[in-house]
C-alpha positions as a printed NumPy array, in Angstrom:
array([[  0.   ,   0.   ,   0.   ],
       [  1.138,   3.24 ,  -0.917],
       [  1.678,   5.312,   1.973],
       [  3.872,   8.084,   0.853],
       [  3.832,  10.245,  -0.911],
       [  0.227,  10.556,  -1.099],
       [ -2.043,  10.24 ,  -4.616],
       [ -3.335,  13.631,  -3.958],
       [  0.318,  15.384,  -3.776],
       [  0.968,  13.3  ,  -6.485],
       [ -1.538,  14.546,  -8.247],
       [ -0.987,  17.689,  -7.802],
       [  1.914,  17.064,  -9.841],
       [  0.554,  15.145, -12.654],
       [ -2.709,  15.883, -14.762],
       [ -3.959,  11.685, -14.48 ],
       [ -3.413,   8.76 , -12.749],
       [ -2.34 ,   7.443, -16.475],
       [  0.17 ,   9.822, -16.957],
       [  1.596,   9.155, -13.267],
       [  1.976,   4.953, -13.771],
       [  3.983,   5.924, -16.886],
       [  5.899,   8.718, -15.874],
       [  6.883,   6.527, -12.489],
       [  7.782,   3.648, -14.394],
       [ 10.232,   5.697, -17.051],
       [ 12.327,   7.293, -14.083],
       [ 12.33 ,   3.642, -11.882],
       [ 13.698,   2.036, -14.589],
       [ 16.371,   4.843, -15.322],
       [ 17.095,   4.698, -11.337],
       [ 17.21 ,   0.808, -11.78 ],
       [ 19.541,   1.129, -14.874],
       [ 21.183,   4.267, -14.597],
       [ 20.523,   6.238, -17.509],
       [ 19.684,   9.084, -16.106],
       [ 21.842,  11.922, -17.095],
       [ 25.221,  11.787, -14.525],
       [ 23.877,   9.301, -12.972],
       [ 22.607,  11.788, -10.391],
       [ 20.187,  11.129,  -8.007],
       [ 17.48 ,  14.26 ,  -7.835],
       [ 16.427,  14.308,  -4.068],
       [ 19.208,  14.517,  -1.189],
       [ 17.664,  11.815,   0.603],
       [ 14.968,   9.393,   0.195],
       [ 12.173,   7.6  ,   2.422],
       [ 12.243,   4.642,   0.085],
       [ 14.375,   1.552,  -0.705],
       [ 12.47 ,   0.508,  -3.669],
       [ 13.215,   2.64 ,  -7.707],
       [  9.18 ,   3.618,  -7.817],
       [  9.022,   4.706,  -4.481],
       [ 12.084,   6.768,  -5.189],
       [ 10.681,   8.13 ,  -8.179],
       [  7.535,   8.68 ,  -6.938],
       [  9.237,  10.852,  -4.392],
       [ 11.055,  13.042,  -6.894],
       [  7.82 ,  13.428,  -8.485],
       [  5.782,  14.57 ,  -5.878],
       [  8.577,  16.901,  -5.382],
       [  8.495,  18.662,  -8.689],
       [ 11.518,  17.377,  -9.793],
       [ 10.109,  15.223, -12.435],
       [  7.485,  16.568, -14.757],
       [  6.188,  15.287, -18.289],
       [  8.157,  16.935, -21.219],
       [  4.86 ,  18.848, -22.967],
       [  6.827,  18.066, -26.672],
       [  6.204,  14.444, -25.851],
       [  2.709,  15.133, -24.916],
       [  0.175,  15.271, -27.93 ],
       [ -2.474,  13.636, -30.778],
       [  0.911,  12.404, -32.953],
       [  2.409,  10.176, -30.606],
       [ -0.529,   7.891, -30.06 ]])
């Protein structure tokens, strides 16, 4: 069960609960594999062990966001 951080900060974030599995997904996997640029982590410290909970942090904390050119009718 998801505890933190909550759907409704989360939310706040993110325009759907859609748009939050897949953005969540993309960064645990580049945690997981380390493709994110430098290798960098965003936050200085994290609550959770596990990649989504990690990126599910850095997206509640603004430091994630969905790039709007990736957003649209031509890349369904």
């Amino acid at each position: 069960m998801l505890i933190r951080p909550s759907i409704d900060k989360l939310l706040e974030q993110v325009d759907s609960k859609y748009s939050l599995v897949i953005l969540a997904s993309k960064r645990a996997h580049q945690i997981e594999n380390k493709e994110d640029k430098n290798h960098r982590k965003l936050l200085d410290e994290y609550k959770s062990i596990s990649h989504v909970g990690k990126a599910l942090e850095e997206i509640a904390s603004g430091d994630i966001v969905i790039d709007p050119e990736s957003v649209g009718s031509e890349n369904l």
